[in-house]
Structures are given as structure tokens and as C-alpha cells.
RODO-2510 file (C-alpha; in nm, 4 decimals, decimal comma):
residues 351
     n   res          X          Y          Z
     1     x     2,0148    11,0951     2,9832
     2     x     2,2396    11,3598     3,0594
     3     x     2,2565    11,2635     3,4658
     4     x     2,3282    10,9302     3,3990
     5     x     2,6477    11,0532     3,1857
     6     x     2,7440    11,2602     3,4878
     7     x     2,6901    11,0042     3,6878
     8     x     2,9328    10,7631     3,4949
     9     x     3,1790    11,0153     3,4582
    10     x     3,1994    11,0819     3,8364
    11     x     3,2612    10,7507     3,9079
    12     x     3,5041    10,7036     3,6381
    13     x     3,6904    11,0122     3,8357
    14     x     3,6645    10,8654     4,1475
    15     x     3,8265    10,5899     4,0533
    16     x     4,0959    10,7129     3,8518
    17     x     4,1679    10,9432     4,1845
    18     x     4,1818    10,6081     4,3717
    19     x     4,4074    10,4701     4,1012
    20     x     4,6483    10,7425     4,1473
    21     x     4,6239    10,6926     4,5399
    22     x     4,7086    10,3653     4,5328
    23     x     4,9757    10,4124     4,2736
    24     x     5,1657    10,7244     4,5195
    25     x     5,1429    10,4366     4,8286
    26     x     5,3203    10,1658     4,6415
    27     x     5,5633    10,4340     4,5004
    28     x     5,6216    10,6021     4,8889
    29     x     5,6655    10,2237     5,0307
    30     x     5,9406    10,1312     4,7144
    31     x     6,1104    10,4678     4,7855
    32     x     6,1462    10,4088     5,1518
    33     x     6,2490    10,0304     5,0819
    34     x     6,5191    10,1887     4,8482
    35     x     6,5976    10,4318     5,1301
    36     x     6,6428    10,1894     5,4043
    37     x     6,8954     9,9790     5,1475
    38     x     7,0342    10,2688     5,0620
    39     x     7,1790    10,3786     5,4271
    40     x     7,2460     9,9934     5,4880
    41     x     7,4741    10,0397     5,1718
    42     x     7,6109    10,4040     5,2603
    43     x     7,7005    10,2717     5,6079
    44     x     7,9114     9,9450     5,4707
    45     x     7,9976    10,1350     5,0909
    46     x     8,3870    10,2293     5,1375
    47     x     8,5437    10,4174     4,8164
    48     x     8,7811    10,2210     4,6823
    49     x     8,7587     9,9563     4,9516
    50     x     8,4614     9,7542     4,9619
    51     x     8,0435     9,7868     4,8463
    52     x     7,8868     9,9454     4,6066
    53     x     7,8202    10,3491     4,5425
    54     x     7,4638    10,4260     4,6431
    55     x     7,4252    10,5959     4,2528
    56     x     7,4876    10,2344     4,1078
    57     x     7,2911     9,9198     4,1720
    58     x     7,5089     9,5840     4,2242
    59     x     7,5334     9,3595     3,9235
    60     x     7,1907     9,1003     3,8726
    61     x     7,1899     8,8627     4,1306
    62     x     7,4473     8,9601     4,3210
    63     x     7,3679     9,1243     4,7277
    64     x     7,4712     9,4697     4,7803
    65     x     7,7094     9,4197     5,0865
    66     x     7,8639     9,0425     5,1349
    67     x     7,7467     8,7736     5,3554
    68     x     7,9900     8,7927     5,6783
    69     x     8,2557     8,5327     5,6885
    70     x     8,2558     8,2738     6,0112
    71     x     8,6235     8,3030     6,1214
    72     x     8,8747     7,9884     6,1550
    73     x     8,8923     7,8710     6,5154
    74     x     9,1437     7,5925     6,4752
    75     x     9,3922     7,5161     6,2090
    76     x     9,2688     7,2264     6,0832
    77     x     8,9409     7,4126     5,9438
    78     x     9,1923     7,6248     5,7538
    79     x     9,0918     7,4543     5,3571
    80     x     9,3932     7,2862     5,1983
    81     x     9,6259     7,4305     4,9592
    82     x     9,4547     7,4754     4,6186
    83     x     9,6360     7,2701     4,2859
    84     x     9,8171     7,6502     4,1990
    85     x     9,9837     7,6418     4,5192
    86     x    10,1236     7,2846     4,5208
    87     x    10,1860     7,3898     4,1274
    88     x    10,5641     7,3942     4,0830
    89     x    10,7065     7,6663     3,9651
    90     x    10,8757     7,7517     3,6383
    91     x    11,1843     7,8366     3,6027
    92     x    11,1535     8,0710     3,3385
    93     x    10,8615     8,2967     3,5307
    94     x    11,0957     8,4689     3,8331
    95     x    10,7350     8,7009     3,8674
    96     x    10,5021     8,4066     3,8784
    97     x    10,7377     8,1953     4,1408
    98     x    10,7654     8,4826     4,3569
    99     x    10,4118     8,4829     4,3954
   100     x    10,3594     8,1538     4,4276
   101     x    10,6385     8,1372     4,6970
   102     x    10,4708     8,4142     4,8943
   103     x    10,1103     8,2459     4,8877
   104     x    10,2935     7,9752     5,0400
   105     x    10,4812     8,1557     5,3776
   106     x    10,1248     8,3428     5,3883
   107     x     9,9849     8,0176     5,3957
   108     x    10,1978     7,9063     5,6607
   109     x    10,2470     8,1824     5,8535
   110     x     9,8424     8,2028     5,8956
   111     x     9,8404     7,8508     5,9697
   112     x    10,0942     7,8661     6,2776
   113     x     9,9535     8,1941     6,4256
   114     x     9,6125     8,0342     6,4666
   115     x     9,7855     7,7321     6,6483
   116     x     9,9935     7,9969     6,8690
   117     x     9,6885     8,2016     6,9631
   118     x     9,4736     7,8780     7,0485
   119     x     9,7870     7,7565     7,2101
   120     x     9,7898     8,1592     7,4173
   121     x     9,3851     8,1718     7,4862
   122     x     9,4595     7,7971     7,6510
   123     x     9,7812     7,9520     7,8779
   124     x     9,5362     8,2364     7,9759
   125     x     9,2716     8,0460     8,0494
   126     x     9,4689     7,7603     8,2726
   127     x     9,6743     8,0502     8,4425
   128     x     9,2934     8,1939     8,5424
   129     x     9,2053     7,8967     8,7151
   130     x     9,5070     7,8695     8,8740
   131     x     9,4769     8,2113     9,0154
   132     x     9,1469     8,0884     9,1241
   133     x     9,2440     7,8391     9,2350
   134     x     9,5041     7,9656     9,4681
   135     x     9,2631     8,2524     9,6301
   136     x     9,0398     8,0258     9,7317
   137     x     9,3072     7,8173     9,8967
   138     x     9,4483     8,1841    10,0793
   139     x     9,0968     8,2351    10,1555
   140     x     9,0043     7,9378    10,3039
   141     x     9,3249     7,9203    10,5047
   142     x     9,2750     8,2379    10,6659
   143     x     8,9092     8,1642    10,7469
   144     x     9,0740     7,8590    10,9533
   145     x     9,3243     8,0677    11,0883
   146     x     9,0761     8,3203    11,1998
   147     x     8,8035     8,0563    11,3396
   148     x     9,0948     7,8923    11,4815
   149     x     9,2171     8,2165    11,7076
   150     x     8,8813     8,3218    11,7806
   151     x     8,8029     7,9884    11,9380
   152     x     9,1267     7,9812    12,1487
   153     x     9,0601     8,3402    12,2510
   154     x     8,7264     8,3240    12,3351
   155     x     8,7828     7,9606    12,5305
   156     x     9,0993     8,1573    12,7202
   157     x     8,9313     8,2490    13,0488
   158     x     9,2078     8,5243    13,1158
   159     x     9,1270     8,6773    12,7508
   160     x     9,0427     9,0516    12,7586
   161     x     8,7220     8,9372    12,5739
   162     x     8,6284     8,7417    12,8677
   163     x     8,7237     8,9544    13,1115
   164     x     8,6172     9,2472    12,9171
   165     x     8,2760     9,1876    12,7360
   166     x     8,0295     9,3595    12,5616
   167     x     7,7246     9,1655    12,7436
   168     x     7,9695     9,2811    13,0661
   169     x     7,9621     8,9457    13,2127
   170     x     8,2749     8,7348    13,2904
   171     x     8,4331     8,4272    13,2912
   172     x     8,6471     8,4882    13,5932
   173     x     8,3095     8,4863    13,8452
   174     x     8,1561     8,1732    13,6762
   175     x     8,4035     7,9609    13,9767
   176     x     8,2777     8,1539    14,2644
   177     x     7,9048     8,1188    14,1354
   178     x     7,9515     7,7569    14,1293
   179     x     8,0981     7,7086    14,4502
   180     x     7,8653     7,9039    14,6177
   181     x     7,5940     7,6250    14,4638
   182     x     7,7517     7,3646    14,5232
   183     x     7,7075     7,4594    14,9289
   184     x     7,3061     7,5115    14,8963
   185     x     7,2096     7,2392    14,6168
   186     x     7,2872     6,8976    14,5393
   187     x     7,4987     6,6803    14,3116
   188     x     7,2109     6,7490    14,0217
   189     x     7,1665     7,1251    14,0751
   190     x     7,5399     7,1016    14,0336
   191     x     7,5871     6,8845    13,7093
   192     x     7,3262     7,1045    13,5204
   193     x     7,4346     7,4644    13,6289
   194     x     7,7722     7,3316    13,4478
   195     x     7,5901     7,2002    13,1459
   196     x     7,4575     7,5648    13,1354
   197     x     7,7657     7,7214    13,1209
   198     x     7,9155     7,4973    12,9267
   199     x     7,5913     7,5485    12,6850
   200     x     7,6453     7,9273    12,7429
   201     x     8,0521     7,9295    12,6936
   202     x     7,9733     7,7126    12,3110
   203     x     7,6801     7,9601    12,2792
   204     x     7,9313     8,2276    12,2861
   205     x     8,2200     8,0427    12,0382
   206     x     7,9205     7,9361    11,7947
   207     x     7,8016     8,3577    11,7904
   208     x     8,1633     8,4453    11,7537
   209     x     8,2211     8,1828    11,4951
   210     x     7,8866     8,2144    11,3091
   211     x     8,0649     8,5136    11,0954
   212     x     8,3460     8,3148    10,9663
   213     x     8,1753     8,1933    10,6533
   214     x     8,1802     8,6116    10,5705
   215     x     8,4192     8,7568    10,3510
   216     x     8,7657     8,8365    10,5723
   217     x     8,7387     9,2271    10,5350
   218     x     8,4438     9,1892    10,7745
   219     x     8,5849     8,9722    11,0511
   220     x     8,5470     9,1981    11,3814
   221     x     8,9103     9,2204    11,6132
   222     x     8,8372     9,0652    11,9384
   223     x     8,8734     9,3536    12,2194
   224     x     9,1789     9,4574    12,3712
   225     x     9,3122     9,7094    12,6165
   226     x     9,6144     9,9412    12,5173
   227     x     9,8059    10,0900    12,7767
   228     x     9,9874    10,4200    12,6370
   229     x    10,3198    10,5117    12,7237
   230     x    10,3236    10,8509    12,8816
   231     x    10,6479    10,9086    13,0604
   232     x    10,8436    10,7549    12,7924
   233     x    10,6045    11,0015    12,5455
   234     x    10,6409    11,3238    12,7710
   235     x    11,0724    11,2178    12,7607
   236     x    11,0221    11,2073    12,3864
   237     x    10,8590    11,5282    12,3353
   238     x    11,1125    11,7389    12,5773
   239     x    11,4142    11,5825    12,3575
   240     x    11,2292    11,7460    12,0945
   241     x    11,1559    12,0509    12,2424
   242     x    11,5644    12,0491    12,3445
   243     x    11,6575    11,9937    11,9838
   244     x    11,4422    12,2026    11,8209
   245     x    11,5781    12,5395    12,0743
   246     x    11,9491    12,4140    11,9955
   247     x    11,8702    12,4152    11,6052
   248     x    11,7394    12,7812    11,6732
   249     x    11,9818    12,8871    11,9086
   250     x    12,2483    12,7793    11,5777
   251     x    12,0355    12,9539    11,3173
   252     x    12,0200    13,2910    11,5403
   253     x    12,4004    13,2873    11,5584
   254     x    12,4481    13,2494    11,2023
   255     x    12,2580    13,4868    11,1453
   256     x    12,4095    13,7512    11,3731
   257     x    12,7546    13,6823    11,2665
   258     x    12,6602    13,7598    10,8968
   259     x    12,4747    14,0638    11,0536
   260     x    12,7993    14,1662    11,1866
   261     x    13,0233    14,0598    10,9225
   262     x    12,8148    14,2712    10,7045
   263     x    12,8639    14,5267    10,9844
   264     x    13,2628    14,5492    10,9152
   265     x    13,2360    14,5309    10,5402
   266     x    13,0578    14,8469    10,4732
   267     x    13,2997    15,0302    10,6017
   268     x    13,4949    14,9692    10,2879
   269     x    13,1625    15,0274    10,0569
   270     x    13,2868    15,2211     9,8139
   271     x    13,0626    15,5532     9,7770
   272     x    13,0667    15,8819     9,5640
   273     x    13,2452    16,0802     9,8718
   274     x    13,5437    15,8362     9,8951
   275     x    13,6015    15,7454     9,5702
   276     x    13,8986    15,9258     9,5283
   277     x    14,0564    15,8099     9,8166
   278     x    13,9990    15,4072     9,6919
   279     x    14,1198    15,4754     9,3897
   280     x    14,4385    15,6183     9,5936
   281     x    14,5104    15,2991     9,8405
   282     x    14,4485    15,0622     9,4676
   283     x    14,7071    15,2442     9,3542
   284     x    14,8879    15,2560     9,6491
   285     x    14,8664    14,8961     9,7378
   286     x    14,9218    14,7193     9,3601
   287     x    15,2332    14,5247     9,5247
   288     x    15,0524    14,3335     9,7546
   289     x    14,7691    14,1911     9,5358
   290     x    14,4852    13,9448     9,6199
   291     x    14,4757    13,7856     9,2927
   292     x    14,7624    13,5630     9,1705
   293     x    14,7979    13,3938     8,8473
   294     x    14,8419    13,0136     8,7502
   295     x    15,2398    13,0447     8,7584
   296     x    15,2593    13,2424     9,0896
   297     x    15,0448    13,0237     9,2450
   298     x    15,2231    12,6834     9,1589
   299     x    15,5503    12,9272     9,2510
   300     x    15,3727    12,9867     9,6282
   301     x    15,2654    12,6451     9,6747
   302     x    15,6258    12,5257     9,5603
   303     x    15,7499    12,7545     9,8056
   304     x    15,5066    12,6251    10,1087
   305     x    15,5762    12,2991    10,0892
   306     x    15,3479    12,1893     9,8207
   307     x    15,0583    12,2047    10,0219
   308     x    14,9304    12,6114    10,0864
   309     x    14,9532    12,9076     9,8845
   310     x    15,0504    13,2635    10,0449
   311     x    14,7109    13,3416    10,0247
   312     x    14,5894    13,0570    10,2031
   313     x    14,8229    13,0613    10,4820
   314     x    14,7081    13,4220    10,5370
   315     x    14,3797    13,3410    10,5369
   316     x    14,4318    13,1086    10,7686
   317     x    14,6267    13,2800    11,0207
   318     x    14,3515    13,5455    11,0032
   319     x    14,0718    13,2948    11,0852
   320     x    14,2523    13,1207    11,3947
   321     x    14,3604    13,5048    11,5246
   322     x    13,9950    13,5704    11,5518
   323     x    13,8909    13,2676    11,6855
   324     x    14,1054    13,3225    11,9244
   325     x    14,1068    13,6696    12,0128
   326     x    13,7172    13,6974    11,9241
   327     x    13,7234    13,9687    11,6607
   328     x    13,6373    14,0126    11,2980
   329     x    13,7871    14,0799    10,9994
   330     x    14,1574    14,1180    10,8448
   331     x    14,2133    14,4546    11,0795
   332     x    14,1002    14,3390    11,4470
   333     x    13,7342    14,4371    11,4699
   334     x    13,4833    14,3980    11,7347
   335     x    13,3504    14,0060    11,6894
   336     x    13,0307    13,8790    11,8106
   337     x    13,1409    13,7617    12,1569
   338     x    13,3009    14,0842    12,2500
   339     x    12,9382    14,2639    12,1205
   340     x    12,7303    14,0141    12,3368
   341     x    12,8989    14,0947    12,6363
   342     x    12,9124    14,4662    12,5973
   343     x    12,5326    14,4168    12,6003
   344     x    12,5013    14,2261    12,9227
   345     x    12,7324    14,4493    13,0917
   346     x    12,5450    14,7618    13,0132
   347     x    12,2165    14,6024    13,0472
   348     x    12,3541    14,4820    13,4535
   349     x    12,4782    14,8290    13,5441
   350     x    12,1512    15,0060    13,3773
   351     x    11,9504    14,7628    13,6196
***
């Protein structure tokens, strides 16, 4: 008695533990259903904006995230204006005919920018084929051109292709070869040596020819010889060589004129030891100054003719004295020339 009561109960516990299995499966598959429309939800769900928060479940009947509208392709699937828009307005409601004013332009306005964007994908679209159009007509004109100039260059016996070849045989020897047969065979050896070159010169149009079909970038040049200029090159580069020692020759001048320019001016560096005796000549020399104001310059100029102040005219005078006499400076100092040839005189006698 008592084993069969065990026996019962086990099998009522095995069964309950079943029950509870099965009940944690269904519960595991609803809570990943939930989960899967849950992240669908969180993904379209904008606060504020549009779908519904994850924490709330949409009202009965109604789908969590809207069915996706099929947009308007041509105006006349736009719907009609509803009786409230064709609704005239009262008077007395300025709020209500605003609104019903502005449902009309938005109405409109919608209504001619799908014509004008039909009307702009149907420009594109023609201007497209056009363009098409038009390359293949470039292309297939060059490919003419091209199979035209290779014919006529490789049927040119005096072409450098012909004379020139990679296979290295010629046109220019096919005459001799012929006469020579036509000596030692008859009339028939004759007519069918010149169907064989004739076969052999269209063999060699119908290779060159045979590439034509390709796109242009890979159309081959036919051969030709270049013949470089080298006198007219070797001229060129001494004119270079000529210029480029007379721009030197200029620059080292320059330079050697600042060098002794620079030379003259220290002299009247003024240093610790003869600062006293600067300060003496400024002092000395305050009548003749090199500094004039607005007044006494208008007053020089005036006084020149209108054209040069005092200043200037000194200046000047100093500049043409030197040129002329080949010195430096406001005092008559040693210029460049006179330095140059002091060296080549010393440097003949120390020889």
C-alpha cells in the first residue's frame, strides 16, 4: 500500500516538474518575442516625434510603428482637395481663414514641385542620352579616322612602317623580286606571285586593322624615325652657358661695389674713441644740413626751376663725378675700377 502511494506521488512530481518546464519555455519564447518588438520599437520610438515608449503598449488594435507610406510619383495621384478646403471661409474667423488659406498654397505648392521634379528627372535623363549619344558618335569617328590613316600608311610604300618593320621585311624590294621572276618563270608564275603579295600586303592592313574595334587608348602609333637636332641643340646650350656667366659676372660686381661701398662708410662708424670728435664736426657743420623741411624744400625746388631740390642736384653731381672719374663716395675715394687695376698691376710685376 504504502509503495503504490509513493509511486503516485512521484509521478504526480514528475509531472508537475514538467508542468513548470513547459510553463518557463512558453514564458522565455513570449519574453524574447516582446524583446525583439521591443528593439523594433526602440529603434523607430522618437520622444516627442513619432512611436510609442517601450514602457507603454500602443492602444488595442492599433501597430506599434506605422505602415510606410508609398510616395506620389506624379501629380495627378496627389488625392483632391477635401470639402474643408474648397469650404469658403468666414469672414468673421481671421484664425480659421488663415489656415484654410495656407492648406491651400501648401496644397499647391506640393502639387507644382512634384510636376517640376518629374519635369527635372526627365531633363536629366534626356541630357544622359544625349551625352551618350554624342560619345559614341566621337568614338566612332575617331575609330574611322584611325582605320582610315592606318590603311593609307600602311598601303604608302615609302611609309617608315614599310620601310621600317617589325617582321624587317620591306615593301621597297617586293619590285626587284618580281622582276627578277618575271625573267625565269612564265606569265602564271607571274600573276600568282602578285596575288601573294597582294594577299600578303591585305594580310598586313587586315592585322593592323583587326585592333580598331578596341577602345582608342590602346591603338598602337605606327613607327617613325626622329632625327634630333644637335648643332642647333649644342648652339642652344652655349647661349645658355653665355647668359648664365654674364648674369654672374653682374651679380659679382654688385656685390663688390657694396663690398666697397661698405669699405668707405666705416670710416665714419661712429665708435667710443671718436665720439667726441663727431659730436664736434655735428656741431660744427649744423649750417649745412642734410635734412630739409616741407617749406625749404618747395623753397629749393622753386629756386631750381621747379624740377630738383639742392639736395638732389648734389647728389647728382656726386654720382656723375664718380662715374666719371671712377671713385666712391662724397670725398673722392678709391672706386672699384681703380681697385681692380691696382690688382692686375701688382699681380703682372709680382709675375
Amino acid at each position: 500500500m504504502m509503495s503504490s502511494k509513493t509511486a503516485l506521488q512521484t509521478s504526480n512530481f514528475k509531472g508537475l516538474i514538467s508542468g513548470r518546464s513547459l510553463v518557463e519555455k512558453i514564458r522565455n519564447f513570449s519574453s524574447s518575442v516582446s524583446n525583439n518588438e521591443e528593439a523594433q520599437t526602440d529603434q523607430f520610438f522618437v520622444p516627442g516625434k513619432r512611436g510609442y515608449s517601450p514602457q507603454f503598449a500602443p492602444p488595442k488594435n492599433w501597430p506599434s510603428r506605422p505602415k510606410p507610406k508609398a510616395p506620389l510619383k506624379t501629380p495627378d495621384e496627389i488625392p483632391s482637395p477635401s470639402a474643408k478646403q474648397l469650404k469658403e471661409a468666414d469672414p468673421r474667423k481671421p484664425r480659421f481663414t488663415f489656415n484654410l488659406e495656407m492648406k491651400k498654397v501648401r496644397y499647391q505648392y506640393y502639387k507644382e514641385n512634384l510636376a517640376k521634379k518629374i519635369e527635372r528627372q526627365a531633363q536629366i535623363e534626356k541630357t544622359i542620352a544625349q551625352r551618350n549619344v554624342e560619345r559614341q558618335q566621337q568614338i566612332s569617328a575617331h575609330l574611322a579616322k584611325t582605320k582610315d590613316y592606318i590603311e593609307k600608311y600602311t598601303s604608302d610604300p615609302y611609309s617608315s612602317y614599310n620601310v621600317l618593320n617589325p617582321e624587317g621585311e620591306t615593301v621597297l624590294s617586293v619590285p626587284e623580286l618580281v622582276a627578277g621572276k618575271k625573267k625565269d618563270s612564265p606569265k602564271s608564275e607571274d600573276s600568282s606571285s602578285s596575288s601573294e603579295q597582294l594577299n600578303a600586303s591585305s594580310k598586313v592592313v587586315s592585322i593592323e586593322t583587326a585592333d580598331i574595334s578596341e577602345p582608342s587608348a590602346r591603338l598602337r602609333p605606327p613607327r617613325v624615325t626622329v632625327s634630333y637636332p644637335v648643332e642647333e641643340n649644342r648652339i642652344v646650350k652655349q647661349v645658355r652657358s653665355e647668359r648664365r656667366h654674364h648674369i654672374e659676372e653682374i651679380k659679382k660686381r654688385r656685390r663688390m661695389e657694396n663690398l666697397v661701398k661698405l669699405y668707405h662708410d666705416s670710416s665714419d662708424f661712429v665708435t667710443f674713441d671718436n665720439l667726441e670728435y663727431k659730436i664736434k664736426e655735428y656741431f660744427a657743420n649744423t649750417g649745412t644740413s642734410l635734412y630739409m623741411t616741407i617749406e625749404e624744400a618747395v623753397a629749393s625746388k622753386s629756386g631750381n626751376g621747379g624740377m630738383l631740390s639742392t639736395l638732389e642736384t648734389l647728389d647728382r653731381t656726386n654720382k656723375l663725378k664718380n662715374a666719371l672719374n671712377g671713385t666712391e663716395g662724397h670725398d673722392d675715394r678709391v672706386g672699384l675700377d681703380r681697385i681692380i687695376e691696382y690688382a692686375e698691376r701688382n699681380g703682372k710685376t709680382s709675375e
